[in-house]
LOKOL-561325 format. One line per 8 residues: number of its first residue (from 1); their letters; for each residue x, y, z of N, C-alpha, C. Coordinates in Angstrom, 3 decimals, decimal comma. Example, Ala and Ser with C-alpha at 12.3 -4.5 7.8 and 13.67 -1.06 7.14 Angstrom:
# residues 2
1) AS) 13,190/-5,690/7,800/12,300/-4,500/7,800/13,200/-3,300/7,800; 12,850/-2,250/7,080/13,670/-1,060/7,140/12,900/0,030/7,870 .
# end
This chain:
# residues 278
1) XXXXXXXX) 0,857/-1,190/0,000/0,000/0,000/0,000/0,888/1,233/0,000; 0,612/2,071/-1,118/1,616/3,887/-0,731/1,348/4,497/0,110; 2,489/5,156/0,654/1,972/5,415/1,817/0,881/7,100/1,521; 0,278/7,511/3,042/-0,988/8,454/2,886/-0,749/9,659/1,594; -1,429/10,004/1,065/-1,145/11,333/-0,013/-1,619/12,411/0,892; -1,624/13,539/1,305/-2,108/14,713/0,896/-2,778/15,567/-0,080; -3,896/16,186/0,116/-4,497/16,619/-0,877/-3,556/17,786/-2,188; -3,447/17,457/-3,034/-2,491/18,301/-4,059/-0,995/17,176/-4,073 .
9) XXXXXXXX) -1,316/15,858/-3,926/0,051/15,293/-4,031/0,881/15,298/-3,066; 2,042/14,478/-3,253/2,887/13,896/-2,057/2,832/12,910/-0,812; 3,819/12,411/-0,047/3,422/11,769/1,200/3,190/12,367/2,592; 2,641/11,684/2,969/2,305/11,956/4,838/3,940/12,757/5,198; 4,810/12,187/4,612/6,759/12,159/5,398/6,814/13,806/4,493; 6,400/14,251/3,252/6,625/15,038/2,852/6,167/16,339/3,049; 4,629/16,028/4,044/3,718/17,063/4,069/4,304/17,527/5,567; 4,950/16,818/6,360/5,664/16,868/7,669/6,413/17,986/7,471 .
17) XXXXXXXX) 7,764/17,165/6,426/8,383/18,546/5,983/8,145/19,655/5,839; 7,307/19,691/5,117/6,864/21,362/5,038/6,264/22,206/5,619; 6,265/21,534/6,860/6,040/22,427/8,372/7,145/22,871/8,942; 8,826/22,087/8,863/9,768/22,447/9,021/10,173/23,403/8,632; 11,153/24,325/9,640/11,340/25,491/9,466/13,230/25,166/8,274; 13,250/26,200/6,978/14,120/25,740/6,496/15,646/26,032/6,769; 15,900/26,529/8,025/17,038/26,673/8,749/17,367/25,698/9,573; 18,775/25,240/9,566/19,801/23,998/10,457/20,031/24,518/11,982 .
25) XXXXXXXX) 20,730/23,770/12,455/20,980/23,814/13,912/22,146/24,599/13,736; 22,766/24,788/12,872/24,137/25,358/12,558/23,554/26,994/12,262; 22,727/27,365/11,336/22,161/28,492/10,783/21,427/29,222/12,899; 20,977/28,262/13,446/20,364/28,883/14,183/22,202/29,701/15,525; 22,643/28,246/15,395/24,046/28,576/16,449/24,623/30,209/15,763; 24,898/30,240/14,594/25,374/31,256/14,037/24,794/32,531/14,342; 22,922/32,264/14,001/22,191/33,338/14,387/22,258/33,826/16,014; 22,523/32,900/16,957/22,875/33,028/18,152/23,555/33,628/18,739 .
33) XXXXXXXX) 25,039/33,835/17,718/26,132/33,806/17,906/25,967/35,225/17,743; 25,695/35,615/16,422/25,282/37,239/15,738/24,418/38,193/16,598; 23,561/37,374/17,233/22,428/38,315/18,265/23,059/38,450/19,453; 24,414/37,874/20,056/24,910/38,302/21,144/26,428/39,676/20,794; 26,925/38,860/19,459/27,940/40,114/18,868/27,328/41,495/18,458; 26,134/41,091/18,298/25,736/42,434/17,548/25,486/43,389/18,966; 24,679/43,093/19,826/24,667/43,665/21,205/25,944/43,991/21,790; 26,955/43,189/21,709/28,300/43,770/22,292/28,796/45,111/21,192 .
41) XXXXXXXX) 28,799/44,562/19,863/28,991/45,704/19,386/28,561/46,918/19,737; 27,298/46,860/20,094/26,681/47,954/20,188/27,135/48,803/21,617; 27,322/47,338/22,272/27,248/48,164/23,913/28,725/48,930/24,465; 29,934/48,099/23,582/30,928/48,335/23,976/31,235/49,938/22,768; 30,636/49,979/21,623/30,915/51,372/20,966/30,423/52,535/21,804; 29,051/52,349/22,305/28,203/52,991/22,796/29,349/53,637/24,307; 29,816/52,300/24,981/30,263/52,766/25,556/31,794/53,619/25,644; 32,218/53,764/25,385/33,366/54,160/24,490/33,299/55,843/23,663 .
49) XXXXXXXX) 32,340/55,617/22,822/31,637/56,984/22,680/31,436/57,734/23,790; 30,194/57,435/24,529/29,792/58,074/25,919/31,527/58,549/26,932; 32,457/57,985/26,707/32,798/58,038/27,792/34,026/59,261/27,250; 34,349/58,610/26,010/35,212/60,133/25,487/34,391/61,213/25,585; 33,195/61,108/24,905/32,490/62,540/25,140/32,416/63,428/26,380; 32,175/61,906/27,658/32,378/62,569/28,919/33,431/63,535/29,485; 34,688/62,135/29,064/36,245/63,634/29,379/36,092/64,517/28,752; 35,845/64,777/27,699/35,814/65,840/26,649/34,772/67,308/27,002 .
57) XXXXXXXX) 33,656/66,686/27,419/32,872/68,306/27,947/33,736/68,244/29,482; 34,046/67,072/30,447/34,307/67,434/31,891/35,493/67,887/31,777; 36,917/67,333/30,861/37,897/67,279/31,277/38,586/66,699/32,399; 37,933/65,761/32,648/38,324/64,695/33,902/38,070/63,345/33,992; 38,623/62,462/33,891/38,424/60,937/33,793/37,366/60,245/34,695; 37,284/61,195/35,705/36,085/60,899/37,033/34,833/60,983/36,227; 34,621/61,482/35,062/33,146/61,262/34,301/32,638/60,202/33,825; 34,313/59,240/33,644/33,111/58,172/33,173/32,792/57,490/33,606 .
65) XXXXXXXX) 31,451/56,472/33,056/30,331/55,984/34,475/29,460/56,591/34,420; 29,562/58,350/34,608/28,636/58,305/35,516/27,206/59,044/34,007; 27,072/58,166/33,848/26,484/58,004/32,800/24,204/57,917/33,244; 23,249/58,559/32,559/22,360/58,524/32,978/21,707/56,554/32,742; 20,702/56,987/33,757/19,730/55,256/33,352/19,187/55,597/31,643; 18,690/56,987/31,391/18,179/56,806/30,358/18,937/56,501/29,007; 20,155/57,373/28,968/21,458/56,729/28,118/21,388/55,151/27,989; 21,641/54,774/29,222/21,918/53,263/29,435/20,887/52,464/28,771 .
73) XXXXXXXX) 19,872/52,921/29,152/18,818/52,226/28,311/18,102/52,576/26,702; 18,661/53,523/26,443/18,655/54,038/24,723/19,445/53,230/24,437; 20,656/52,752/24,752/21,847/51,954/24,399/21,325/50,418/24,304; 20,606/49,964/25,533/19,833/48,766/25,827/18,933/48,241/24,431; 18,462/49,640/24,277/17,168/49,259/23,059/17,986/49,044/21,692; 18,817/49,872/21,331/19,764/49,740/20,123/20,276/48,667/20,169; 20,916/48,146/21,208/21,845/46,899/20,787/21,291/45,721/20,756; 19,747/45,755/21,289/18,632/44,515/21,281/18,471/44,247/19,318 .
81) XXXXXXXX) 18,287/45,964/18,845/17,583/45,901/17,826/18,481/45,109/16,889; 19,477/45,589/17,202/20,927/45,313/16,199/21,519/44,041/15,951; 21,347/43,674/17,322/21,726/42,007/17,693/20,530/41,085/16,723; 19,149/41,364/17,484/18,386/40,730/16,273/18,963/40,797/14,934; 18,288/42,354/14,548/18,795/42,232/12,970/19,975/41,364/12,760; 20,931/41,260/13,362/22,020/40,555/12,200/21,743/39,094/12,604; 20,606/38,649/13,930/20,755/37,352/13,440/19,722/36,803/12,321; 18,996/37,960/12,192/17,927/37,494/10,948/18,176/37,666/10,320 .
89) XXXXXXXX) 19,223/38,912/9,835/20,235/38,954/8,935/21,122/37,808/8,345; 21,663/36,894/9,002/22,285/35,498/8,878/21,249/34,842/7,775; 20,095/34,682/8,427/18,874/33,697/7,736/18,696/34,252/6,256; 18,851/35,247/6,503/18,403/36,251/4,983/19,769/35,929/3,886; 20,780/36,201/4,642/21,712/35,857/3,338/22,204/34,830/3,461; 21,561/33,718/4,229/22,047/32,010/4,107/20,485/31,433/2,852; 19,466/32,511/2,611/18,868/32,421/2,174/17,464/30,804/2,446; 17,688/31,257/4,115/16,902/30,300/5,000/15,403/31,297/5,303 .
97) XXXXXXXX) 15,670/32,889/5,295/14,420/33,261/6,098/13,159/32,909/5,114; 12,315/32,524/6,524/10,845/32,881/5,698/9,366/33,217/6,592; 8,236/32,900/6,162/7,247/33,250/7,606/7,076/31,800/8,287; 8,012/31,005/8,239/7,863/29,869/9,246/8,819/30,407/10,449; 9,432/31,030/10,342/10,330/32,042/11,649/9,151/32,171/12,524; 8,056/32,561/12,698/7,004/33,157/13,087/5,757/32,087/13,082; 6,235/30,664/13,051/5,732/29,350/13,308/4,664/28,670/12,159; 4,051/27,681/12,057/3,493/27,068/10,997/1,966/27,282/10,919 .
105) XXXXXXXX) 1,373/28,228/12,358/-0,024/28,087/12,267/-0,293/29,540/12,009; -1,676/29,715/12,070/-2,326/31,475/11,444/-2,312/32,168/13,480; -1,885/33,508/12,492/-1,423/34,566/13,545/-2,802/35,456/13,696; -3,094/35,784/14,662/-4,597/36,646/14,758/-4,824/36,828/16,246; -5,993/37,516/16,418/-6,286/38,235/17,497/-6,618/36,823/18,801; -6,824/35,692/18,418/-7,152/34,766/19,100/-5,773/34,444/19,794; -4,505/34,022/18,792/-3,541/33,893/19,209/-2,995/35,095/20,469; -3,630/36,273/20,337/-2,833/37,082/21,405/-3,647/36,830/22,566 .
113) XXXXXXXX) -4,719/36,240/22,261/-5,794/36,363/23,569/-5,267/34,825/24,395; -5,330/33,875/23,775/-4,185/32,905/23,825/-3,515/32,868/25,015; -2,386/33,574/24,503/-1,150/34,121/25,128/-1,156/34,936/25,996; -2,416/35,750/26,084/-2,444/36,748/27,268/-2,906/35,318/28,459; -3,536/34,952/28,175/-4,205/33,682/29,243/-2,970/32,951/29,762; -2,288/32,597/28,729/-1,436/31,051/28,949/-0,345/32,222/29,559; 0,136/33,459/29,267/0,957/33,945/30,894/0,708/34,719/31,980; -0,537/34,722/32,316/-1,198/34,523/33,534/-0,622/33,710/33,899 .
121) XXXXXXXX) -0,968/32,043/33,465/-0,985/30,776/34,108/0,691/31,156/34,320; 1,555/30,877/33,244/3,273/30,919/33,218/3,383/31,515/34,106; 3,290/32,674/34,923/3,350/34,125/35,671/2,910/33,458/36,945; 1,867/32,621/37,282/1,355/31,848/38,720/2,380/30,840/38,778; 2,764/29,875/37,708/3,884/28,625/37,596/5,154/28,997/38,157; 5,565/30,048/37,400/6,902/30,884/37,648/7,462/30,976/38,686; 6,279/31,545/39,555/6,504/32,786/40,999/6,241/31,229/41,611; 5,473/30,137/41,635/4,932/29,577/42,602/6,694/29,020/42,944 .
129) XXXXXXXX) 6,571/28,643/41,492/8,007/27,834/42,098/9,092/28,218/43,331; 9,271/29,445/42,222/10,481/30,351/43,219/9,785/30,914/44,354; 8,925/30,752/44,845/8,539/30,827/46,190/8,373/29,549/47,143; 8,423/28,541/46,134/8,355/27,150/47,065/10,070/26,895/47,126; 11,142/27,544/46,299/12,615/27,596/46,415/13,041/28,427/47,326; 12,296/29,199/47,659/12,551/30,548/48,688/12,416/29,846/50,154; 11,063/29,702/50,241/10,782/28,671/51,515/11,464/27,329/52,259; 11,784/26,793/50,994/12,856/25,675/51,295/14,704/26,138/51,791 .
137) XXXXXXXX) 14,949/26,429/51,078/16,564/27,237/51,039/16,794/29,036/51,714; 15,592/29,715/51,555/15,332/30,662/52,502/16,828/31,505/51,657; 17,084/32,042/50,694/18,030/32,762/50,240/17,835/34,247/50,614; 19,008/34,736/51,250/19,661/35,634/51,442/19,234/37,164/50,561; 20,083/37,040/49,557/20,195/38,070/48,379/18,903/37,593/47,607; 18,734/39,119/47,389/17,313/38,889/45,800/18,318/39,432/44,762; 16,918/38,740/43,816/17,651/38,664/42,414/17,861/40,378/42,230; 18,896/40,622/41,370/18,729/42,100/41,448/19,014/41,768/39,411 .
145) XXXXXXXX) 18,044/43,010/38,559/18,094/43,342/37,576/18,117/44,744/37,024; 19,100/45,060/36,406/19,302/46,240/36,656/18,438/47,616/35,731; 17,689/46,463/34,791/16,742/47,687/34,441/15,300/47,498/35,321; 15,249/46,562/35,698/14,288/46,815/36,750/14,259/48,275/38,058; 15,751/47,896/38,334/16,156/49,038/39,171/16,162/50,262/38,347; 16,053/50,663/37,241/16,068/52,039/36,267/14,625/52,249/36,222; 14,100/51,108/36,600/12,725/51,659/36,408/11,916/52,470/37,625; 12,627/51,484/38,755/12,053/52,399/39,969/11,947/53,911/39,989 .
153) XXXXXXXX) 13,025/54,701/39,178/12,962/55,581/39,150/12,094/56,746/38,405; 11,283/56,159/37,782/9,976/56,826/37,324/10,267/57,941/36,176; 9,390/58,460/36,026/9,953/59,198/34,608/10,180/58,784/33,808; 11,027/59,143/32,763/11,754/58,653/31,570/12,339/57,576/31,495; 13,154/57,502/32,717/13,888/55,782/32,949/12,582/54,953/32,893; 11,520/54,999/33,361/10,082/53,429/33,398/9,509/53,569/32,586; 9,703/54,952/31,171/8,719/54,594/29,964/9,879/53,968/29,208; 11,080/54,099/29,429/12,540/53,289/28,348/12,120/51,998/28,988 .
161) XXXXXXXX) 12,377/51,560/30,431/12,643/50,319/31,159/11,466/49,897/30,357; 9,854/50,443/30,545/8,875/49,046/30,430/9,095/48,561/28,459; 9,506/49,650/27,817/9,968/49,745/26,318/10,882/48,340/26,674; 12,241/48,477/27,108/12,633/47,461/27,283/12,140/45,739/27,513; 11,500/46,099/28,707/10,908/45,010/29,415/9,684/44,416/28,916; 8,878/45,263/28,615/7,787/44,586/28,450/7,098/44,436/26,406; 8,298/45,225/26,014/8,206/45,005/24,202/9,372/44,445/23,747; 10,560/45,201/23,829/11,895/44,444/22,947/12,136/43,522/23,518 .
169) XXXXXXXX) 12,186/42,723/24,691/12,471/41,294/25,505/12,069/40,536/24,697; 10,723/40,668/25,093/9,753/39,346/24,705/9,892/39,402/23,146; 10,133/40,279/22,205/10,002/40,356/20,390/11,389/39,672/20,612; 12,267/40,049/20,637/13,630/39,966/20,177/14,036/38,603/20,685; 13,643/38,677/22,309/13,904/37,012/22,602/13,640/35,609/21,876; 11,813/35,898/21,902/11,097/34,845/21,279/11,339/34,742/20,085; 11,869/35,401/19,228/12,586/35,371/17,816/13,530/34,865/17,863; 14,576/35,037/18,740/15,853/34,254/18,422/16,038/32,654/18,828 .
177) XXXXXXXX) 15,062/33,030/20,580/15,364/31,364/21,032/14,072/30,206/20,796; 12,957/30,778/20,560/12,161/30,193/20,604/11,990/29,812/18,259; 11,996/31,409/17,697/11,491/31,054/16,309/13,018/30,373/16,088; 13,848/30,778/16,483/15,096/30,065/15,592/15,548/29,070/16,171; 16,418/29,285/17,357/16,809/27,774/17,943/16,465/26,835/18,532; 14,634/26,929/18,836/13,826/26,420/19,552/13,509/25,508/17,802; 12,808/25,786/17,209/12,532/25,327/16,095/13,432/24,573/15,108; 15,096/25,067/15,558/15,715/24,307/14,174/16,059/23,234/15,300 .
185) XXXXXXXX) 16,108/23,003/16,411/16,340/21,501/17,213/14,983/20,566/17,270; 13,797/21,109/17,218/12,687/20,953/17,173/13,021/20,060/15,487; 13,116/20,522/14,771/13,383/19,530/13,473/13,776/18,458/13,589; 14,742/18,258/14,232/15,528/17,418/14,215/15,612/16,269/15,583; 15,397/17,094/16,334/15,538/16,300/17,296/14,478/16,506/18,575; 13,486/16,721/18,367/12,242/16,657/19,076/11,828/17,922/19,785; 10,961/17,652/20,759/10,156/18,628/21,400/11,138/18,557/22,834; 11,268/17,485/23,361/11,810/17,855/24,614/13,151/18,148/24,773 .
193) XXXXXXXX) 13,986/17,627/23,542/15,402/18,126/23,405/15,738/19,807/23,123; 14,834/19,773/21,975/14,505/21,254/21,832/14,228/22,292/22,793; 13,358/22,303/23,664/12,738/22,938/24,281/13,857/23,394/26,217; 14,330/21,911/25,968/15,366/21,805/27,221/16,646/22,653/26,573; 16,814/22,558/25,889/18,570/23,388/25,278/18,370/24,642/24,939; 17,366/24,989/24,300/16,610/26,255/24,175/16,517/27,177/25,733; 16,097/26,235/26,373/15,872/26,825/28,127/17,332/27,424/28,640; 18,294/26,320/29,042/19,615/26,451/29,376/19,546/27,362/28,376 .
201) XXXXXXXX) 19,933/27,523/27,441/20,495/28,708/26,723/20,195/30,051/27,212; 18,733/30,343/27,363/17,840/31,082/27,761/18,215/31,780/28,909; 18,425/30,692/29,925/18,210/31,308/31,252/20,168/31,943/31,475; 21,062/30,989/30,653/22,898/31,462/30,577/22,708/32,948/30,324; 21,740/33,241/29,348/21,944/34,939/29,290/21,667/35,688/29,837; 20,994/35,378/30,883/20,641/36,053/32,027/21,321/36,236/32,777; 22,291/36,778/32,766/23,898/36,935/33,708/23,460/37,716/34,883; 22,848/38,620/35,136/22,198/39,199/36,225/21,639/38,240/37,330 .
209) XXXXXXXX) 21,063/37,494/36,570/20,358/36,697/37,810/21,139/35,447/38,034; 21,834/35,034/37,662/23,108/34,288/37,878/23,772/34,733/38,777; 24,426/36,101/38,558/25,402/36,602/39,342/25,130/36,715/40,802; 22,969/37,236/40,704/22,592/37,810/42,025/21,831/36,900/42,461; 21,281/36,026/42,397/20,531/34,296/42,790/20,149/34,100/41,914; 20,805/32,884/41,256/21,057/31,381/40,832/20,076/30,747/41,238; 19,448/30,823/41,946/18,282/30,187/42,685/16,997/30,367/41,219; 17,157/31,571/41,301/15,850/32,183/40,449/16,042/31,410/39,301 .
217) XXXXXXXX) 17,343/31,014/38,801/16,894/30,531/37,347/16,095/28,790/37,033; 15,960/28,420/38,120/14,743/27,565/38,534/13,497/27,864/37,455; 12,618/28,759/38,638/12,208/29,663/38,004/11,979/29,765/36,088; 13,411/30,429/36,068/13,411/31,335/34,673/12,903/29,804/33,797; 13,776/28,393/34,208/13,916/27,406/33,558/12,510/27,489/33,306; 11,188/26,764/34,263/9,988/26,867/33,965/9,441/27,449/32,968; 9,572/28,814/32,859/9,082/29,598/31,863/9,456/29,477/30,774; 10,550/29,396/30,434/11,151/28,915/29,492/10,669/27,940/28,425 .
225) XXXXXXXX) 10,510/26,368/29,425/9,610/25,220/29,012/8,309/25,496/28,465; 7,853/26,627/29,408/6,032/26,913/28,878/6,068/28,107/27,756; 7,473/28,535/27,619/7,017/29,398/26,314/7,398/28,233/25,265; 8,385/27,512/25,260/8,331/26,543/24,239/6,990/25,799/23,892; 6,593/25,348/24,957/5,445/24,684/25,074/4,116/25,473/24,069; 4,191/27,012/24,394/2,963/27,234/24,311/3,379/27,549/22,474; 4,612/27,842/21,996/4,693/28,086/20,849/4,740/26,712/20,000; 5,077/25,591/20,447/4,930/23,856/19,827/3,212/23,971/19,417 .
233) XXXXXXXX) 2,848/24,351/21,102/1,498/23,514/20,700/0,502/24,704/19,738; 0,892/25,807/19,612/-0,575/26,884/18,946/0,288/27,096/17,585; 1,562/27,045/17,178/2,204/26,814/15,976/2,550/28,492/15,946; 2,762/29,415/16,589/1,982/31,068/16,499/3,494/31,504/17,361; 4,303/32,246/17,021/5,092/32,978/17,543/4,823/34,054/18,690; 3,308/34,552/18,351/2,740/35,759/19,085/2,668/35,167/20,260; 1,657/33,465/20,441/1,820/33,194/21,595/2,991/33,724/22,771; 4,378/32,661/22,228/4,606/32,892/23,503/5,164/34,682/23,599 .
241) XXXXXXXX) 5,660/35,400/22,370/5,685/36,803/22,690/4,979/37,523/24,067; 3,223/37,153/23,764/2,410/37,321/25,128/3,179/36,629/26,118; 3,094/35,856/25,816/3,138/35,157/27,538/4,432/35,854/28,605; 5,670/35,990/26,868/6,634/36,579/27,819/6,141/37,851/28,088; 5,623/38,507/27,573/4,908/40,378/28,011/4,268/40,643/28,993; 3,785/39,440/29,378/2,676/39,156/30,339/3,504/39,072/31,398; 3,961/37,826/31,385/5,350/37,743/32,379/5,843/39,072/33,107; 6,658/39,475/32,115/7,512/40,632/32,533/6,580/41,656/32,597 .
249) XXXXXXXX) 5,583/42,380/32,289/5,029/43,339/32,769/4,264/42,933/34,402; 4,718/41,758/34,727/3,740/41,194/36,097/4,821/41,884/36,660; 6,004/41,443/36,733/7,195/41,289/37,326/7,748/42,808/37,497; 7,722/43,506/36,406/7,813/45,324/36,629/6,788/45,685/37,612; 5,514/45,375/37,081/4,007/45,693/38,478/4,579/45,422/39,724; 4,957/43,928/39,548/5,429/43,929/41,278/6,607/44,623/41,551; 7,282/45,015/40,861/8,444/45,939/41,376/7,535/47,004/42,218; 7,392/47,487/40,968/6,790/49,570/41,103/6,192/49,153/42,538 .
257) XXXXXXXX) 5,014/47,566/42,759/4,754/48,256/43,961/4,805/47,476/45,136; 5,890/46,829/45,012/6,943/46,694/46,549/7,580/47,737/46,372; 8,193/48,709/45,656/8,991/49,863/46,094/7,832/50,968/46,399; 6,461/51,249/46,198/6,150/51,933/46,404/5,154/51,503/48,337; 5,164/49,920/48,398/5,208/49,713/49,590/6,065/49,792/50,715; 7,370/49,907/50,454/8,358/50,257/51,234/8,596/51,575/51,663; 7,882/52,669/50,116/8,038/53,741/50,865/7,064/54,256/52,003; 6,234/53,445/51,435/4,756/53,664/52,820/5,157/53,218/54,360 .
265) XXXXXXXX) 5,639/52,088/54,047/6,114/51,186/55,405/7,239/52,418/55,892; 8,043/53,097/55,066/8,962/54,049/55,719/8,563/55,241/56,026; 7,430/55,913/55,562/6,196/56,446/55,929/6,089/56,336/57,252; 5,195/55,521/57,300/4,269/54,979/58,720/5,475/54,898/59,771; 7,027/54,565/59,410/7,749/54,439/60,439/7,875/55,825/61,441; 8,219/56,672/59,795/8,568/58,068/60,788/7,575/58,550/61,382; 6,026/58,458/61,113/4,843/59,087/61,465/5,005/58,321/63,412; 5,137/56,885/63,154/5,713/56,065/64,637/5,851/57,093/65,136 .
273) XXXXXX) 7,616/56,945/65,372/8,815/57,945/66,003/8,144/58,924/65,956; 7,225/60,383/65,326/6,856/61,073/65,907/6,215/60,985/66,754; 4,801/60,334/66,506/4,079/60,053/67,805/5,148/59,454/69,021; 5,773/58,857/69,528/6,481/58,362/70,128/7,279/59,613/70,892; 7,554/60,796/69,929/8,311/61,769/70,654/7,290/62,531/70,781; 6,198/62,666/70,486/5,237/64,270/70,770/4,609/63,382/72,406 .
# end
């Protein structure tokens, strides 16, 4: 018996194929490779620039550094953009890109509604964990991120930070690890291989939270799995985009307001101590 046809010709093995995305594990490492050079490029010119300019209006070497959050994070957004581009850049002149980057199923308003849902859930999974890691091991140091901390500061720094955080992350991320290297291991070598190497990768670039608890990338791992997850199973790139937006705009919310609970709690202290002295 031949094996199944598809309607318009071919086999069951052929119609598979052409859900495959037409970039290698090699095309994606490269693209990997390009989305972290292109960011250094950016960050180390950027910085370098900034800092001659600094001696140059101060006339004193003590200027550099001291550089604004909002600089820092104009710089943040450029070298996100840049890093992408050249790794999609790679795909383009390996003459791999196409709209399977952006997964095999239809993109639409359902898909974002989707994704707004499924990181809720990611966002309860996430936190539960690292709070059942907290409770157990009881760690010391919190994670510290440092545009999180640019954001506390309100103004201009938290309309760049949430720009950061809660749009170029989730676009630029889910493009590189999820449409490219999530997908070209996914070819080849399954869903759970994929999705696990994709993670580790994921959570290594997170050098911040490495540096400041290691603990958290527990945590990061989870999420990780469920953005793979949620982009395998709806075929839709946007998915997990949401989920990560969702995510990280939870995670800014709870910043802004544990810092804006602390200032209350420091509030109510001094209001104490007065009563206490009147």
């Amino acid at each position: 018996m031949p094996p199944p046809q598809r309607a318009g010709g071919g086999s069951a093995r052929s119609a598979r194929r052409a859900g495959h995305v037409p970039f290698t594990v090699f095309d994606a490492g490269m693209a990997l490779l390009l989305f972290f050079v292109g960011q250094l490029i950016v960050g180390v010119g950027a910085g370098i620039a900034l800092a001659v300019g600094a001696v140059t209006r101060s006339g004193s070497i003590d200027a550099v550094g001291a550089f604004s959050s909002e600089t820092l994070l104009a710089v943040a957004i450029v070298s996100a953009l840049v890093g992408t581009a050249m790794a999609i850049g790679w795909l383009a002149v390996r003459q791999r890109l196409d709209r399977r980057l952006f997964g095999r199923g239809r993109h639409g308003a359902l898909k974002i509604v989707i994704g707004v849902a499924a990181g809720f859930v990611a966002t309860v999974a996430t936190y539960t964990v690292n709070a059942m890691l907290v409770l157990v091991f009881r760690p010391e140091a919190p994670v510290v991120q440092q545009v999180l901390q640019d954001a506390l500061g309100g103004g201009r720094s938290l309309v760049l930070a949430a720009i950061v955080i809660v749009l170029l992350a989730p676009v630029t991320e889910e493009i590189v690890f999820r449409g490219i290297l999530f997908q070209s291991l996914d070819r080849r070598l399954g869903f759970w291989f994929a999705a696990t190497v994709s993670s580790v990768v994921f959570c290594a670039i997170h050098v911040e939270v490495i540096m400041s608890q290691p603990l958290a990338l527990v945590g990061m791992f989870v999420l990780s799995m469920i953005l793979a997850a949620s982009f395998h199973l709806s075929g839709s790139l946007i998915v997990p985009i949401m989920v990560h937006a969702v995510f990280n705009a939870t995670s800014l919310g709870l910043a802004l307001a544990f810092d804006r609970f602390e200032d209350m709690l420091e509030m109510w202290d001094m209001l104490a101590h007065l009563v206490v002295r009147l």
